[in-house]
C-alpha positions in Angstrom: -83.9 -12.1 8.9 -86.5 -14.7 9.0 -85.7 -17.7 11.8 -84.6 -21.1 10.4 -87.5 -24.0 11.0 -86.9 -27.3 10.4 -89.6 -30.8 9.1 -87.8 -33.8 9.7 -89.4 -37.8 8.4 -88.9 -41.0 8.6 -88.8 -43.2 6.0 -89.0 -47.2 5.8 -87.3 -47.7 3.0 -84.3 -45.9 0.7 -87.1 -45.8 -1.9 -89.6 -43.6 0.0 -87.2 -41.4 1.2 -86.0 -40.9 -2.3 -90.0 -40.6 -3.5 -89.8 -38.0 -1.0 -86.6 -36.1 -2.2 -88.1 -36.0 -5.9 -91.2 -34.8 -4.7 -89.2 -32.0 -3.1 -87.3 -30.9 -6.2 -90.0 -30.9 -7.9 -91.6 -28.2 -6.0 -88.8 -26.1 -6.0 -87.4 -26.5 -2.7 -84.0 -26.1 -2.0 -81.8 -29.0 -2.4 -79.0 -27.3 -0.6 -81.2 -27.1 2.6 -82.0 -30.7 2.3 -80.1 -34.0 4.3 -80.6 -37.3 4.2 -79.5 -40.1 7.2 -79.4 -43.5 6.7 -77.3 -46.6 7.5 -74.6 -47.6 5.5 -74.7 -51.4 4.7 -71.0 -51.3 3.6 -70.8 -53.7 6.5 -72.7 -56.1 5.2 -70.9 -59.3 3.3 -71.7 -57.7 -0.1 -70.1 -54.3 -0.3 -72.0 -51.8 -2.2 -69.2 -50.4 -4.5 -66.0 -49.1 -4.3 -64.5 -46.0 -5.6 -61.8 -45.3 -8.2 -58.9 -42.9 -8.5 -60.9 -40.4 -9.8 -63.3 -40.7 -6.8 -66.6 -41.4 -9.0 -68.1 -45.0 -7.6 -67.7 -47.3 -9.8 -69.6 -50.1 -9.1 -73.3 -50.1 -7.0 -75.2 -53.1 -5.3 -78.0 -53.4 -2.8 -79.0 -49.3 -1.9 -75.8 -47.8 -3.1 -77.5 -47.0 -6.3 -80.0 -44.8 -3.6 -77.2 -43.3 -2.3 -75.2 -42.9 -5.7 -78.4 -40.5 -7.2 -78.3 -38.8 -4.3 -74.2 -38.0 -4.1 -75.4 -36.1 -7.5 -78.5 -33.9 -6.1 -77.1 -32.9 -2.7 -74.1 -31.6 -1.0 -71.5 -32.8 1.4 -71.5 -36.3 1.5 -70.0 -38.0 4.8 -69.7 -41.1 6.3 -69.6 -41.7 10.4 -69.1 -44.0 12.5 -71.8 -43.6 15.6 -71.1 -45.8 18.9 -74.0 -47.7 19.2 -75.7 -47.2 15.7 -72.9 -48.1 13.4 -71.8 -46.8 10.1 -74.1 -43.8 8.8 -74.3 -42.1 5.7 -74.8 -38.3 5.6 -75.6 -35.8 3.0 -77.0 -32.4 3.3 -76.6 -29.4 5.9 -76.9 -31.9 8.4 -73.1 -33.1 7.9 -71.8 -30.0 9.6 -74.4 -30.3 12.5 -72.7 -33.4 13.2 -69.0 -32.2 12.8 -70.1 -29.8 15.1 -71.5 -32.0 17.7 -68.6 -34.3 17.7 -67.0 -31.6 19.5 -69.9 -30.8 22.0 -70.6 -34.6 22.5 -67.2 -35.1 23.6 -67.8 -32.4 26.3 -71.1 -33.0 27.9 -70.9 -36.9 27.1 -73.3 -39.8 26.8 -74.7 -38.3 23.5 -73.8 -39.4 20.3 -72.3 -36.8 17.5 -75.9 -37.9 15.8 -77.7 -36.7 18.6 -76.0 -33.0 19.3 -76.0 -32.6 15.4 -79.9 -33.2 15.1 -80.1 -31.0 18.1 -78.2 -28.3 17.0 -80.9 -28.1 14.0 -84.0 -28.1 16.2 -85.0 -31.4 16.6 -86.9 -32.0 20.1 -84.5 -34.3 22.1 -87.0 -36.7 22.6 -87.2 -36.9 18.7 -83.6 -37.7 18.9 -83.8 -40.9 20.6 -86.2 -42.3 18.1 -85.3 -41.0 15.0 -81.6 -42.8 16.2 -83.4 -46.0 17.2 -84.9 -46.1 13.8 -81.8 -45.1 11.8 -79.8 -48.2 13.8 -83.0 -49.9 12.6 -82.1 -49.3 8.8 -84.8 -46.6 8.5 -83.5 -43.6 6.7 -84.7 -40.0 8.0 -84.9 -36.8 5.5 -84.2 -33.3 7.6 -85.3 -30.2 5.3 -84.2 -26.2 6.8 -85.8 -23.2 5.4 -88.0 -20.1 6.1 -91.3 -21.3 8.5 -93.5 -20.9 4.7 -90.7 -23.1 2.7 -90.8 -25.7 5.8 -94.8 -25.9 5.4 -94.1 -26.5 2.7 -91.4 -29.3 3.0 -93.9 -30.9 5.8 -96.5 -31.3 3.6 -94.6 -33.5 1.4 -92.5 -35.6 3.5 -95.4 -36.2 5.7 -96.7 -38.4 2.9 -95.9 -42.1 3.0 -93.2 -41.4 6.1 -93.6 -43.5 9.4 -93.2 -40.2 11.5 -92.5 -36.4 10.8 -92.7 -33.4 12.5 -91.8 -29.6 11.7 -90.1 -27.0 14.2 
C-alpha cells in the first residue's frame, strides 16, 4: 500500500481557490481526496443564505455562491467554530481530521481543532500557524491527499496563482 502525501495552497480569494478546484477536476483528480478551508462570513451583517426544510440553500450573497458550487462537487460539508479564528467552513477529508482533533486538542491543549486536524494530515506544524493566520485573515486554503505521483500532480496545479503551497 502506497503512503498517503499531501499538497496544501493558499489562496487570496474564493475565486482562485475555486480556479484551482476546476483545474483539479479537470485533470482527473480525485474530488473525494480534496478539502477546502475558508472563513465563513455568516457573521457579517449580510448573511449569506439560509437553508430550507428540505436542507438545499435557498438563497446566496457575497461568497456563498463559492461555497454553494462547492457543497455540490465535494464531500462532508461542516461548519466550526475555532477560538481565535472564528467561524470556518470545511469540506473535504479534512472535516474528519478536524473531528478528530477536537478530541486530541482537548487533551494536549493550547492547539486549535484546526491545528491537530491539519497535523494529523501531514502538514509541517510550522505550516499550521500560518495557514491559520491566513484563514482568520479571510484567505481560503485547498488541502489535496493522494498517492506521492497523484500529489505531484495536485502540486503542480495549485501551486499556480496561490500565495503559498507546499506538498508532503
Amino acid at each position: 500500500m502506497e503512503t498517503r502525501s499531501v499538497a496544501a495552497a493558499m489562496y487570496d480569494t474564493h475565486e482562485q481557490a475555486d480556479e484551482a478546484i476546476r483545474k483539479l477536476q479537470k485533470s482527473g483528480f480525485d474530488m473525494k481526496s480534496l478539502s477546502v478551508v475558508g472563513k465563513d462570513y455568516r457573521t457579517e451583517e449580510h448573511a449569506i443564505g439560509f437553508y430550507n426544510a428540505g436542507d438545499r440553500m435557498k438563497i446566496w450573497g457575497k461568497s456563498g455562491a463559492f461555497w454553494g458550487g462547492l457543497f455540490g462537487v465535494l464531500l462532508s460539508p461542516a461548519m466550526f467554530l475555532i477560538p481565535g479564528i472564528g467561524h470556518i467552513i470545511v469540506l473535504g477529508p479534512v472535516v474528519s481530521a478536524i473531528v478528530s482533533g477536537l478530541e486530541g486538542a482537548a487533551v494536549v491543549g493550547g492547539v486549535s481543532a484546526l491545528a491537530a486536524g491539519l497535523a494529523g494530515i501531514g502538514i509541517p506544524k510550522d505550516s499550521i500557524v500560518r495557514y491559520e493566520t491566513q484563514i482568520k485573515a479571510g484567505k481560503f486554503l485547498v488541502v489535496a491527499q493522494g498517492t506521492a505521483a497523484q500529489i505531484a500532480s495536485a502540486h503542480a496545479i495549485l501551486s499556480t496563482g496561490a500565495l503559498n503551497s507546499e506538498m508532503k
